[in-house]
Each structure stands twice: as structure tokens, then as C-alpha cells.
N, C-alpha and C positions, 0 to 999 in steps of 0.2 A: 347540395341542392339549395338553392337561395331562394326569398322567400316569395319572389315571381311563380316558380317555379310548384312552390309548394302548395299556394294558391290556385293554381291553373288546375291542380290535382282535380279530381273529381272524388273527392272525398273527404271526412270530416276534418277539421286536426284546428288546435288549440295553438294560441299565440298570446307575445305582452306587447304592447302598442309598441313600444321599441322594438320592436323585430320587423315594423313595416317601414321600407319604402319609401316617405313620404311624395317621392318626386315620381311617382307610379301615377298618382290622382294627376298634378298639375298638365299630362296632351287632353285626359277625359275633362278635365275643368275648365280647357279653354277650347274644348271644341263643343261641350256644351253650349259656353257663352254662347258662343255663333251662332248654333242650333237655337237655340229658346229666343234669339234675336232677330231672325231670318224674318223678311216679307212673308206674309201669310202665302201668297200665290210664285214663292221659289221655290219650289219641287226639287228642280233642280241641285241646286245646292244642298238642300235639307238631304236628298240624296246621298249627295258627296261625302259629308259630314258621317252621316250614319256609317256609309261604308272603310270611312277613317276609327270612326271613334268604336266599331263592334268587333269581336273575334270572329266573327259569320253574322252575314244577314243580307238579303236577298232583296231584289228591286220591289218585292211584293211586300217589304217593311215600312208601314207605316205610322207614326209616331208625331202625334200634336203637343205642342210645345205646353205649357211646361214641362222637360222632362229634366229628370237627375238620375244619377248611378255614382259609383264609386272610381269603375275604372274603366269600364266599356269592354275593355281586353276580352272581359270573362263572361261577358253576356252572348249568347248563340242564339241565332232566327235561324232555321230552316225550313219557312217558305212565309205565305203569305201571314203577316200578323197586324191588328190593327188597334195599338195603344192609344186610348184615350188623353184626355189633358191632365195635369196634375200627376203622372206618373214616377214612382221611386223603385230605383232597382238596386237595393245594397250590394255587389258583386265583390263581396270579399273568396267566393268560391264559385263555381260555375252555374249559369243562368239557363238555361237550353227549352228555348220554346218552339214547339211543335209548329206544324202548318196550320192553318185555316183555325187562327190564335185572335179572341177578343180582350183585351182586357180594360175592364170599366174605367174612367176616370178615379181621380184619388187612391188608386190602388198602390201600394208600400209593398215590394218581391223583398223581402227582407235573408240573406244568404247568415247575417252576423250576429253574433251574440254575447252576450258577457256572461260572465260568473255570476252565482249565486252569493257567494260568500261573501260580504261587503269588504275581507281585508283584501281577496286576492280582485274583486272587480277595482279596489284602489289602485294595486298595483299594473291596470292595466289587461288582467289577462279578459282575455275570450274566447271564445270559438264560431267556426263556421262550417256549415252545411249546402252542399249546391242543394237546389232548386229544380225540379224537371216537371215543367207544364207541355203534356203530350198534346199530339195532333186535336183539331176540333173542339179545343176548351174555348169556355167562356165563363170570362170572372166580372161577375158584379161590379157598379161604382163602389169605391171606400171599399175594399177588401187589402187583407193583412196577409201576406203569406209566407209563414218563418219557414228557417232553413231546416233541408232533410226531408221537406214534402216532396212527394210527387204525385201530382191531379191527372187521373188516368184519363184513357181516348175519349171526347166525348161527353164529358162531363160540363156538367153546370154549376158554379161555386156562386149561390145568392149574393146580394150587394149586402156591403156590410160583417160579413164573413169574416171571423179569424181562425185561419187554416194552420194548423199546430199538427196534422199528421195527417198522412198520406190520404188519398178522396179517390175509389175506384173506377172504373173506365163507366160512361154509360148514367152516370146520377145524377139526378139533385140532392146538392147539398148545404145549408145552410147556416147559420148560425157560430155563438161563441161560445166555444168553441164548435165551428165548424163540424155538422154530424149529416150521415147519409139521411135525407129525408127519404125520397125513393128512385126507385129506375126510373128512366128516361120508357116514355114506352113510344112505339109507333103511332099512339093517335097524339103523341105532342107531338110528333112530326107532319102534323096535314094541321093541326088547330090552331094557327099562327091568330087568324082576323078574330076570331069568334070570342 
């Protein structure tokens, strides 16, 4: 298995920077360019690009520039998503965002991580965990969200948020570390203006 390969996994697994790649980033780096350089009003293009630079993602993906990722390969939209500006997606392992998918500006999808141990983070090593933001989320501006989470159906992540472990279907959840504040009930569903 090579190291594409290993990555695409959907599952955790440990690496030393020499084991990637490098020529993996340079189609996602220059079709960023183009992307984050695009006329405000080319849809069009900004289109094309997306459907170039993602493993899956659907005409209902929408994504204002500034955006970065790692490798695009590994990031998955499965239906309508609407990323804000300033958005970072680390795709060292797989990204998979639900439908009817907000995420706030400033927000960091963070898949990668390094060692603890200052000799072995020297030499390079880390690890990665995908990422799974289910159907009907909405994530705050400025939210962190490291690898191995998954933010269930429904849910609410505050702005500002650092999401360090899994957030259940149905909450509000806030804070840092990230914690269930409460259920979503039916009357925040009609109490939008009030």
C-alpha cells in the first residue's frame, strides 16, 4: 500500500514526514491558486475547480475564498455545504461533510497531528484521524476541529469551539474544550426573529 493509499483509508495510522508524497499537495496548490484568485461573480469556474480539486462534491458546494486544504483528494461533500471565508481543511485523512452543512468563517477541520514527545515530533512523526461532520451541522466562526471527531445529525458547534471529541446528534455545544451545552429543542426551531 503506498502512502496515497494509506491516507484515503478512513482510519487513524501514524507517519514520518518522509513517508509523504510531497508532489500529492502541488494539483490541490495550484488549483487553490485559481480558486482563492477567481472574480467574485465566476461561479462558474469556482465550480469547476471544486469539482477538480475534491474526492466528492456536489453543485450545492459552496465555498468563499479564502480557502486551503492539503490535498482536496480526501475531502467528501455529499450535498449542499456552505463554507464561509477563511476556511482550513488539513486532509491528511478523510474529510466527509454531510448535507445541508454550515461552517462559520475562520474555521481550521484540522485531520493531522504530531507527537507528543518532543524527540519523536523531531523526527517528524504524527498521526491522522478523518473527520466526519454529519448531515445538518452548523459550526460557529473561528471553530478548531481535530481529527477522530465526529459532530452528529443536527447539531450546533458555538463560534469559537475547540472540538477535541465527538459532539452528539441534536446539541448545542460549546466551548474549550468543546462540551454538550444542551439539546436542540423544538421551540429553537420556530424562535429564529425573537
Amino acid at each position: 500500500m503506498n502512502f496515497e493509499e494509506k491516507m484515503k483509508m478512513n482510519k487513524p495510522y501514524i507517519s514520518k514526514y518522509e513517508d509523504m508524497d510531497p508532489t500529492l499537495k502541488t494539483n490541490a496548490r495550484n488549483l487553490l491558486w485559481e480558486f482563492n484568485n477567481t472574480k467574485p461573480d465566476d461561479n462558474e469556474r469556482r465550480q469547476e475547480i471544486l469539482r477538480e480539486l475534491f474526492g466528492s462534491c456536489t453543485p450545492m458546494t459552496f465555498i468563499e475564498p479564502t480557502f486551503r486544504c492539503d490535498y482536496g483528494f480526501n475531502i467528501h461533500f455529499s450535498g449542499m455545504a456552505v463554507i464561509n471565508y477563511n476556511c482550513v481543511m488539513l486532509d491528511t485523512s478523510p474529510i466527509h461533510v454531510g448535507k445541508n452543512v454550515f461552517i462559520g468563517p475562520g474555521t481550521c477541520i484540522s485531520c493531522a497531528g504530531h507527537a507528543v514527545d518532543s524527540k519523536q515530533r523531531a523526527e517528524g512523526i504524527g498521526d491522522s484521524k478523518p473527520i466526519t461532520i454529519k448531515d445538518d451541522v452548523w459550526i460557529g466562526a473561528n471553530c478548531t476541529i481535530l481529527g477522530g471527531v465526529t459532530i452528529g445529525e443536527g447539531s450546533i458547534v458555538g463560534a469559537g469551539s475547540v472540538v477535541t471529541k465527538d459532539i452528539p446528534a441534536g446539541v448545542i455545544a460549546v466551548g474549550n474544550p468543546c462540551k454538550v451545552l444542551r439539546e436542540i429543542t423544538i421551540e429553537d426551531k420556530w424562535n429564529l426573529c425573537e
